[in-house]
C-alpha positions in Angstrom: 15.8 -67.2 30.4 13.1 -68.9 31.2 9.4 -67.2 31.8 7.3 -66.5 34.9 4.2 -68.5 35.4 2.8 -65.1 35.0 4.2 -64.8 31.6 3.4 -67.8 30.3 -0.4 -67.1 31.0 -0.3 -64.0 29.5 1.6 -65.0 26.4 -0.5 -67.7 25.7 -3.8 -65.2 26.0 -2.2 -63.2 23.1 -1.5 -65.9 21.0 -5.3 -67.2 21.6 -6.5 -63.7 20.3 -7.7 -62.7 23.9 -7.0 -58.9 23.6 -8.6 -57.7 26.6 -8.5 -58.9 30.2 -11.2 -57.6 32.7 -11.0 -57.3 36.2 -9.8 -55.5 39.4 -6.6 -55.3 40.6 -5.0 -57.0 43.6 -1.5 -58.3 45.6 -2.2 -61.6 44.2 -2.9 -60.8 40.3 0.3 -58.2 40.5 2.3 -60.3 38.6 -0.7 -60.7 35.8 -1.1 -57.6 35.7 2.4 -56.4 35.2 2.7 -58.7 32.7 -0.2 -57.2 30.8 1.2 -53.7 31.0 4.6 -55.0 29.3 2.9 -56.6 26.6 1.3 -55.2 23.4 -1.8 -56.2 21.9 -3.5 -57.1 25.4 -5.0 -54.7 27.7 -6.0 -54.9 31.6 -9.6 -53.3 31.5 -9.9 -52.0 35.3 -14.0 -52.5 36.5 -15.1 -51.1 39.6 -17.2 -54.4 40.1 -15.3 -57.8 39.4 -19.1 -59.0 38.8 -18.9 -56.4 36.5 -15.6 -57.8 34.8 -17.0 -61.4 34.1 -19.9 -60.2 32.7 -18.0 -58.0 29.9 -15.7 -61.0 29.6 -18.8 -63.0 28.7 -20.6 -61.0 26.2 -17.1 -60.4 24.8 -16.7 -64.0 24.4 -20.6 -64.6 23.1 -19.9 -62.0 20.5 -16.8 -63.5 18.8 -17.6 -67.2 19.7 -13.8 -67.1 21.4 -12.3 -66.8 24.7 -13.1 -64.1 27.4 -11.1 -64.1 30.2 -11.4 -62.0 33.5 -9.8 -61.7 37.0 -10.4 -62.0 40.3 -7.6 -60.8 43.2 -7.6 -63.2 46.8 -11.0 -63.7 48.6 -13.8 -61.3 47.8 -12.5 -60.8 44.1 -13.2 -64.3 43.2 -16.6 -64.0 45.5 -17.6 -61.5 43.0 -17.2 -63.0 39.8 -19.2 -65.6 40.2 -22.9 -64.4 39.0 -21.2 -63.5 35.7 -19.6 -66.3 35.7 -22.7 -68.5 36.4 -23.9 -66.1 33.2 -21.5 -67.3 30.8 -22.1 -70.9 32.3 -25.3 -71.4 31.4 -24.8 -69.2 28.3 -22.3 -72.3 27.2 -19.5 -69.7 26.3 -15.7 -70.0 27.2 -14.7 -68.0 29.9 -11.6 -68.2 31.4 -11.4 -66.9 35.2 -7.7 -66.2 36.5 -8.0 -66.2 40.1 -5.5 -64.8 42.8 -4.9 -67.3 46.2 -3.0 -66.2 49.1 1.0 -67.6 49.4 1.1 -71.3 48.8 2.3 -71.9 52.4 -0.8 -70.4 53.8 -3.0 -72.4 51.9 -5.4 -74.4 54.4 -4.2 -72.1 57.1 -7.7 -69.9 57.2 -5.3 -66.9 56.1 -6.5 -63.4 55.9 -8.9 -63.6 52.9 -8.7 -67.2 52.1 -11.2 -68.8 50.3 -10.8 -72.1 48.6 -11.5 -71.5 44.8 -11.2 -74.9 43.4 -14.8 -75.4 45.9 -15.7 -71.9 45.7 -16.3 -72.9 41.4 -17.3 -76.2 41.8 -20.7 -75.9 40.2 -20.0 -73.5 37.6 -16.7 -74.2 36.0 -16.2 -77.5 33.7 -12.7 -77.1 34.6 -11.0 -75.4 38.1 -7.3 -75.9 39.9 -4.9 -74.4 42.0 -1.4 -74.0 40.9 0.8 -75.2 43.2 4.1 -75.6 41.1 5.8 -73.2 38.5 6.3 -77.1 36.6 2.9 -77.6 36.7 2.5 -75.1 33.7 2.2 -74.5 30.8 0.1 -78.2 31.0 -2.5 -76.7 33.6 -3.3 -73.3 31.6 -3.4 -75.5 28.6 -5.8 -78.2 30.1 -7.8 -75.0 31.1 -8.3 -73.4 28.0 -9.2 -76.4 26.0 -11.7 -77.3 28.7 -13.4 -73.9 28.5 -13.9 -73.9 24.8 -14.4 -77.9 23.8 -17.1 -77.6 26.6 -18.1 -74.3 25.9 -18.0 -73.0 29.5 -16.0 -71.5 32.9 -12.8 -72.9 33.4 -10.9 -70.8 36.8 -7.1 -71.0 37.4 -6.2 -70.1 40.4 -2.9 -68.9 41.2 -1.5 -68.5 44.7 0.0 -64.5 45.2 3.7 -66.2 45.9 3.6 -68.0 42.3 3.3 -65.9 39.8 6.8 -64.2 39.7 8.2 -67.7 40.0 10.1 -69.0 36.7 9.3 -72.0 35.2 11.9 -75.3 35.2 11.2 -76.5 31.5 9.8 -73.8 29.3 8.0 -74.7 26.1 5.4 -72.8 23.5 1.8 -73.2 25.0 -0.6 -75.8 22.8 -4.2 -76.0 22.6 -5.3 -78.2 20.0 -9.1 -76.7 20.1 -10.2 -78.4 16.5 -14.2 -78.5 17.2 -15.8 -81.9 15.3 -19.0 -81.8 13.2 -20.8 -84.7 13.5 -23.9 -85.7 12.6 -26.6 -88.6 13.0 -26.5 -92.2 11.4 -28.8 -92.3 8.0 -31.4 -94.7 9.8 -32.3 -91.6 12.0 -32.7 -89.3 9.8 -34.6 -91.7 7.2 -37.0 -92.3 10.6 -36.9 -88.1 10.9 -37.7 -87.8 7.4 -40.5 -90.0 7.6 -42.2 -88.8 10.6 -41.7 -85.0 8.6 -43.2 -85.8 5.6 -46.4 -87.7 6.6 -47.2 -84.7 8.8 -50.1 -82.0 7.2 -48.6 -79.3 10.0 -45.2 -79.1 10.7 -43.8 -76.0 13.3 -40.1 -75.3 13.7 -38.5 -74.1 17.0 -35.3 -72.3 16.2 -32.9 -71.5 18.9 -29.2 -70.1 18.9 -27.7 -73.5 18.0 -28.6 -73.0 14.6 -27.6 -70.0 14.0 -24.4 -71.5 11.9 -26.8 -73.1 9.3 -29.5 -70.6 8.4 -29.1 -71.5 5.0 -30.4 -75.0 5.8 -33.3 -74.0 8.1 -34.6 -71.5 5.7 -34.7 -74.1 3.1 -36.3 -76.8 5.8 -38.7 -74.1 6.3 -39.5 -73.2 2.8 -39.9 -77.8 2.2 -42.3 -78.1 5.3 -44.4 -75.1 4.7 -43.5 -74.4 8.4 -43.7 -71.1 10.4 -40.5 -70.8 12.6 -41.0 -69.7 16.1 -37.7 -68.2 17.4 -36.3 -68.5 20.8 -35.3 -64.9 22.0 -31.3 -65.7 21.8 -32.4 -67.0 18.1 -33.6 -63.4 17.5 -30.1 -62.6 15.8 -29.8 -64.1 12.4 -33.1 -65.3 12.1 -35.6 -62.4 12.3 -34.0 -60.4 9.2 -35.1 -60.9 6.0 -37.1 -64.7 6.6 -40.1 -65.3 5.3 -41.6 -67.6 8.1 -40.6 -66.4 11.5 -43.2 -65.5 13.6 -41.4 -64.2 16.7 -41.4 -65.4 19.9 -43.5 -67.7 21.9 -43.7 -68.3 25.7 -44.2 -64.9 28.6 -42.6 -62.7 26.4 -44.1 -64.0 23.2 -47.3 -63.4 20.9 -50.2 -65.2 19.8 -49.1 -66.1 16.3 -46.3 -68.5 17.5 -48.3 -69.8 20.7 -50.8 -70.5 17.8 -48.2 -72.1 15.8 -46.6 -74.4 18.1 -50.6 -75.5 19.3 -52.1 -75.9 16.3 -49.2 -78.4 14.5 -48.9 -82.1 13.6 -45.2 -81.9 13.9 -42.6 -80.0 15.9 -39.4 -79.8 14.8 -36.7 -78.5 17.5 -33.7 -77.0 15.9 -30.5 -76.3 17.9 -32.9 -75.0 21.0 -33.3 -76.0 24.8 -36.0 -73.8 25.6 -37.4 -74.2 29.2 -40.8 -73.7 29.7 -42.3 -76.7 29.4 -45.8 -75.3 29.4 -45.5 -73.7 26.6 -44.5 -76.9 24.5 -47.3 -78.3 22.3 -49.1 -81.3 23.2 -50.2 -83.9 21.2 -48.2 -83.9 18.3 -44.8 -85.7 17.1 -41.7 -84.0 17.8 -38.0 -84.2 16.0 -35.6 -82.5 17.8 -31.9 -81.7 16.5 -29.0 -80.8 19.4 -25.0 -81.0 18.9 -25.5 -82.1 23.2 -27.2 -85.4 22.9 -28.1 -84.4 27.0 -31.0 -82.2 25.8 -32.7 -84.3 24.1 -36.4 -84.9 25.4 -35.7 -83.1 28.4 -38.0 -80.4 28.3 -40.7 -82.6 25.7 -41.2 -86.2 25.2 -39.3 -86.6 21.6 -40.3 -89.0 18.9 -36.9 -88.9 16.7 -33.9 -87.1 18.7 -30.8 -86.2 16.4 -27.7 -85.7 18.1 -25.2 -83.8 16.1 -24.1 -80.0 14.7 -27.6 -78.6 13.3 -25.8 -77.3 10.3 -24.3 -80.6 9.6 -27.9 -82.7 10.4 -29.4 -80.5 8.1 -27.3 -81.0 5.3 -28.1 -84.6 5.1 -31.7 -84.8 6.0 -33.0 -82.1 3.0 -32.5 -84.3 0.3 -35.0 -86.6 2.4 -37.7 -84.2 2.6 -40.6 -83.7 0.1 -42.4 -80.5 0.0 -45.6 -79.8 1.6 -48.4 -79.4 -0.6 -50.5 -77.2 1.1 -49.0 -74.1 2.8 -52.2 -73.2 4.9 -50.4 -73.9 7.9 -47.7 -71.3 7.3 -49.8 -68.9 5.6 -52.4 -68.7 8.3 -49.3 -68.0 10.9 -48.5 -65.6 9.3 -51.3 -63.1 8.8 -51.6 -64.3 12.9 -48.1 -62.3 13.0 -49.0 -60.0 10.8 -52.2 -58.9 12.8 -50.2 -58.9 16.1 -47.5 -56.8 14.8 -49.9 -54.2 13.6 -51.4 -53.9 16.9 -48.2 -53.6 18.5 -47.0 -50.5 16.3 -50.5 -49.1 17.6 -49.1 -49.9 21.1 -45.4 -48.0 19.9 -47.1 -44.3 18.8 -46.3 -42.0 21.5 -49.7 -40.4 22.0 -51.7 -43.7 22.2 -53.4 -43.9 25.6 -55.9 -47.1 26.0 -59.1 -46.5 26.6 -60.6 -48.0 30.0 -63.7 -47.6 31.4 -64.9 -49.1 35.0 -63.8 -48.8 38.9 -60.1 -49.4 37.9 -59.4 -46.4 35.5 -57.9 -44.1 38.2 -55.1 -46.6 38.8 -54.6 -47.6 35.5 -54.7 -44.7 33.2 -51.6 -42.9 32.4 -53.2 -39.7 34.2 -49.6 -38.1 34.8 -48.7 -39.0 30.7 -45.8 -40.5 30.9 -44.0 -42.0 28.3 -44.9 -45.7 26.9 -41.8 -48.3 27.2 -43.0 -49.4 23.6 -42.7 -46.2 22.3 -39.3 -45.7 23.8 -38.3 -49.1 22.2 -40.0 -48.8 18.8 -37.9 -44.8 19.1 -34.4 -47.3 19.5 -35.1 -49.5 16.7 -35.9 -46.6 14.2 -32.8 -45.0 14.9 -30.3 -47.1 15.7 -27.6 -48.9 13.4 -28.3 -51.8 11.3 -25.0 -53.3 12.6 -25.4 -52.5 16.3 -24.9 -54.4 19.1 -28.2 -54.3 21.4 -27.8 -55.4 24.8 -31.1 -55.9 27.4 -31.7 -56.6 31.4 -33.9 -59.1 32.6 -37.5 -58.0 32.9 -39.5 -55.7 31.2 -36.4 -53.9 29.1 -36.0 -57.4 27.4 -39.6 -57.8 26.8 -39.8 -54.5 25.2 -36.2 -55.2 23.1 -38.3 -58.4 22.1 -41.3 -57.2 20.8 -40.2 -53.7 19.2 -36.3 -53.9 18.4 -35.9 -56.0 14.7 -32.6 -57.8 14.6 -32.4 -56.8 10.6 -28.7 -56.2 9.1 -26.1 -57.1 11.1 -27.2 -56.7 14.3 -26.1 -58.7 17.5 -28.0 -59.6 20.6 -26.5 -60.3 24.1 -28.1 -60.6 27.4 -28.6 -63.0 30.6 -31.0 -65.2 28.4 -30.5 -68.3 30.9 -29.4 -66.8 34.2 -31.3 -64.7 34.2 -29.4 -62.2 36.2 -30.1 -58.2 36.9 -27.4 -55.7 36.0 -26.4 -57.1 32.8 -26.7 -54.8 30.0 -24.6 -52.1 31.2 -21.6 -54.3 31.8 -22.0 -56.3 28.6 -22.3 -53.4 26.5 -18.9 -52.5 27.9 -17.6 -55.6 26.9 -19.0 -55.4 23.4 -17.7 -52.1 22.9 -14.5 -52.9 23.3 -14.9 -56.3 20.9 -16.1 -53.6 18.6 -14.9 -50.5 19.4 -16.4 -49.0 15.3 -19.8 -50.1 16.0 -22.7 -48.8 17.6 -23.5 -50.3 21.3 -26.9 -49.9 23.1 -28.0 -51.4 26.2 -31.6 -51.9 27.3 -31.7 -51.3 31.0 -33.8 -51.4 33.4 -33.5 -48.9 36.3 -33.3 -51.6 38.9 -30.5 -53.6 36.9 -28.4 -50.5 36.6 -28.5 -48.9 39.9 -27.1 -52.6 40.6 -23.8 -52.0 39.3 -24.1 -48.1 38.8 -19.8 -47.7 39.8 -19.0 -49.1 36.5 -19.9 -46.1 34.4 -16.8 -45.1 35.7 -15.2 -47.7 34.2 -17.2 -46.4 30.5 -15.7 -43.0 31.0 -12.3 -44.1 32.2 -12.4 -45.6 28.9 -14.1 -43.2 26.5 -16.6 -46.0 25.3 -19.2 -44.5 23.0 -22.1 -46.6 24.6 -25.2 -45.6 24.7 -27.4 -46.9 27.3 -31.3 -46.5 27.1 -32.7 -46.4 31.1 -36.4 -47.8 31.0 -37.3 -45.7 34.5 -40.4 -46.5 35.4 -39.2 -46.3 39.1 -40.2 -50.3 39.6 -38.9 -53.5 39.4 -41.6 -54.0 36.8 -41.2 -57.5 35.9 -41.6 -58.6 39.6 -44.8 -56.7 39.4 -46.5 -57.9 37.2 -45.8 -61.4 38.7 -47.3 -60.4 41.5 -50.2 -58.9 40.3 -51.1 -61.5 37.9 -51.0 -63.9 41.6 -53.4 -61.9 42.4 -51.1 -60.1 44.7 -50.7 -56.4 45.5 -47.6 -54.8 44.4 -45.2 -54.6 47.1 -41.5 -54.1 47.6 -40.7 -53.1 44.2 -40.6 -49.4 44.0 -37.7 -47.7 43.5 -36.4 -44.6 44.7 -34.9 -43.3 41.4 -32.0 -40.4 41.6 -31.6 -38.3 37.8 -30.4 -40.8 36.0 -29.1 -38.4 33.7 -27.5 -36.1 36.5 -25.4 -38.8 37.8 -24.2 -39.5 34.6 -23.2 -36.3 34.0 -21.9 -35.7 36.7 -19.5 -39.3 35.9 -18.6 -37.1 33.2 -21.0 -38.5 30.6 -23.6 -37.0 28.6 -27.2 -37.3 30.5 -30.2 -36.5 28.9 -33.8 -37.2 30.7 -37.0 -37.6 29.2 -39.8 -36.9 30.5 -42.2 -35.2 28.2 -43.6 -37.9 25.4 -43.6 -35.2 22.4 -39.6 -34.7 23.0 -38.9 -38.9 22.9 -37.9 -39.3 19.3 -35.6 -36.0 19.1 -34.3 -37.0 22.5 -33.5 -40.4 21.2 -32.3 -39.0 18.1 -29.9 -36.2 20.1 -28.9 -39.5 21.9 -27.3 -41.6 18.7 -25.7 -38.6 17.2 -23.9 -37.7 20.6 -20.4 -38.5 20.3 -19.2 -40.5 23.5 -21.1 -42.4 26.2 -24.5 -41.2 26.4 -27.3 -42.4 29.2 -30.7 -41.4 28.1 -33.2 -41.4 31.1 -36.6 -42.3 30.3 -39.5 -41.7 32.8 -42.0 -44.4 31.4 -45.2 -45.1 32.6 -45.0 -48.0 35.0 -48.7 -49.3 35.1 -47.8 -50.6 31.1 -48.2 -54.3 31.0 -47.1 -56.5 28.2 -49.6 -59.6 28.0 -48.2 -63.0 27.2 -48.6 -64.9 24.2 -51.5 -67.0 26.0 -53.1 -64.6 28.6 -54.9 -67.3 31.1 -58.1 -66.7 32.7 -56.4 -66.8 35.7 -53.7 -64.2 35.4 -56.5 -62.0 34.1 -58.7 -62.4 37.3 -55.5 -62.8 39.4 -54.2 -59.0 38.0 -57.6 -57.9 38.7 -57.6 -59.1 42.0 -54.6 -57.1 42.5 -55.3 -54.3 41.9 -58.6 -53.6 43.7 -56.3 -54.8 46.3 -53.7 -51.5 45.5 -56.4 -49.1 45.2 -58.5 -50.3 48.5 -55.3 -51.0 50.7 -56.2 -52.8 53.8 -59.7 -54.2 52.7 -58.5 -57.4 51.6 -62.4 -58.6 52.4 
């Protein structure tokens, strides 16, 4: 008897290792779904929030560097995935969408709900059709799958409600043939690489995500060069552990040290990273830069020597071409930069430290009502939490915290809307990751505004019985839009939140709820929090006039911030 399209799809997920499906259910995906439920080893995860779904789907497929796949039902479902979608997109991580349509006859008819899909996905999926034909499959789903992960992107099947019970003519085993190549440059660019390396007195590395495959090899081009290695946020994981000559971060969320680094080099060499802020690029000086997509290359800095290929592989033949550096001044003086900086920030982290200001501006920025310090709150996380958890974060202020105070030492993984830059992420991915790893430890960073976003799908956590625990930084703002604003010079405006009990609506979701608000009860609260068993949300009351100061404060931003808030406290007297 031959199989249902239905079928075939979900056959083929199993065999691909796909063991969870996320979405919300609906007339067209009835067949899928049915299919899940008589079929072992794959489960239908039921979100409240299909924006939810792909964005579970995604970290899911970040964290094992394999497929996620979600679901969307006719119309709005699809509508909804798409910000996770657009997530995982510019995240470069396989996702497959399986969309519903309405009956194949009503396509083009402006049928209740109809939206076409294959435009709908037109600029985020490297791969989208329609089925219109039982026959058509299993050659579609397989063209589908091998576009998502060869590409390392969205690929969305859409399948029309009428379809999916529908048996196919010719049956046959699904195959992928998903063999990823490692190439590497020709020997004349890397002797030119070499070259322009080992003439320079001051070399910098940038490290991104892209090489996190070959730490071995940077470590050791580190060690060669004498270089400190400035880390992209998403390079954080497996690269801030244990290594001798990181120096953190650099750009808005970043510190001195590495802006210091990066301005004061001969030589940059780029590493598996696109990062985009151009202004934060040194000037000036020669730059190598290694990328498996020969696209990013020079596209956010003029490059000297670009290496197209897997930085692992890359590395591996251009060490044997490097000499070592005979002065490590370069590296050691980046250091005790760090070092300095990190110091101050553990200053920052005690709960009890208050700063002290003088002037016309203390009332509206001393922490008169002594509420808790986001850096405290974070530093609290990072003392007690696993070595092999999974750390998830929001955009805004909850990442820049994560950055700054949470060490990615152990085993510890790191997901979050790094390049969308999306709202409402953390609690959603930290769904998916528990799931992918349902033994370890999952904590999500979020920001109030991100989770009262998507708030339905703690539901989905209890319906579950996911042990997450997620961290709320409730500072009653949108704090990063704030601080934009008042470093324009601008008053704060539109970004205060009216806050419900975090806590109480958690438990009354059925989850445990605990609320801080008293600075002296933080670290047993956050303690009480990790030995919980379950889903925990711990509700944090931090101060909201904290303000984390870039890497490069500017003259500007200083007057601009102080502009803004004579502006706050003399409302109306803009004169």
């Amino acid at each position: 008897m031959a199989r249902t399209v239905a079928h075939v799809i979900v056959d083929a997920l199993k065999e691909l290792g796909v063991r969870h499906v996320f979405g919300v259910v609906g007339d067209a995906l009835n067949p899928l779904t049915d299919a899940i439920r008589t079929t072992e080893d794959l489960e239908w995860i039921g979100c409240r929030h299909e924006e939810a779904a792909a964005f579970a789907a995604s970290a899911q497929s970040q964290l094992s560097d394999t497929l996620g796949v979600c679901a969307g039902t006719v119309g709005p479902g699809s509508v909804h995935l798409l910000n996770g979608l657009y997530d995982a997109a510019k995240s470069r991580t396989p996702v497959l969408a399986i969309c519903g349509q309405v009956p194949l006859a009503e396509i083009g008819s402006d049928y209740f709900q109809e939206v076409d899909n294959d435009l709908l996905f037109r600029d985020v999926a490297v791969y989208r059709a329609t089925v219109s034909s039982p026959d058509q499959m299993p050659r579609m789903l397989e063209s589908a799958v091998r576009a998502a992960v060869t590409q390392g992107g969205v690929a969305v099947l859409t399948v029309p409600g009428d379809l999916g019970d529908r048996e196919l003519g010719e049956d046959r085993p699904t195959r992928f043939a998903l063999a990823a190549p490692r190439t590497r440059p020709e020997d004349p660019a890397l002797l030119e690489a070499a070259g322009l390396l080992n003439s320079a007195s001051r070399v910098t590395l940038l490290v991104g995500r892209g090489a996190r495959g070959a730490r071995t090899e940077v470590l050791r081009a580190a060690e060669l060069l004498a270089a400190p290695m400035v880390l992209t946020l998403k390079a954080k994981e497996g690269f801030e552990g244990d290594n001798p000559f990181q120096v953190g971060q650099t750009g808005l969320i970043g510190n001195p040290a590495a802006a210091h680094a990066l301005d004061s080099g001969d030589a940059l060499l780029m590493l598996g990273t696109d990062f985009p802020y151009r202004d934060w690029y040194p000037t000036g000086c020669k730059v190598v830069q290694v990328d498996a997509r020969a696209e990013h290359l020079g596209r956010r800095v003029p490059v000297d020597v670009g290496l197209a290929g897997d930085v692992g592989a890359t590395l591996r033949a251009l060490l044997p071409l490097l000499e070592e550096a005979p002065d490590r001044t370069h590296l050691d003086g980046a250091r005790d930069r760090f070092a300095h900086w990190e110091e101050g920030q553990q200053r920052l982290a005690d709960p009890g430290h208050e700063h002290r200001r003088t002037g016309r501006l203390r009332a509206a920025l001393d922490n008169r009502d002594h509420e808790i310090r986001p850096e405290a709150l974070a530093a609290a996380v990072d003392r007690y939490a696993d070595e092999d958890a999974v750390f998830t974060s929001d955009t805004g202020m909850a990442t820049v915290w994560l950055s700054r105070f949470v060490s990615m030492r152990g085993s510890r993984r790191l997901v979050g809307s790094y390049n969308l830059g999306s709202m409402a992420n953390a609690m959603p991915q930290a769904l998916g990751a528990q799931l992918w790893a349902p033994d370890r430890q999952v904590v999500a960073f979020c920001g109030d505004g991100g989770l009262g976003m998507l708030l339905g799908d703690l539901m989905t956590i209890r319906t579950y019985g996911l042990p997450v625990k997620l961290i709320v930084f409730d500072n009653r703002r949108l704090g990063m839009v704030k601080l934009e604003q008042e470093q324009a010079g601008l008053p704060e405006f539109g970004t205060r939140l009216d806050n419900p009990d975090f806590a109480a609506v958690a438990t009354a979701l059925g989850l445990t709820g605990i609320r801080v608000t008293d600075p002296a009860e933080l670290h047993d609260s956050v303690r009480r929090a990790f030995e919980t068993p379950g889903p925990v949300l711990l509700d944090v009351l931090t101060n909201p006039e904290e303000v984390a100061v870039p890497g490069k404060p500017t003259v500007a931003q200083g007057w601009g911030f102080a502009i803004a808030k004579v502006k706050e406290i003399l409302p109306g007297r803009e004169d």
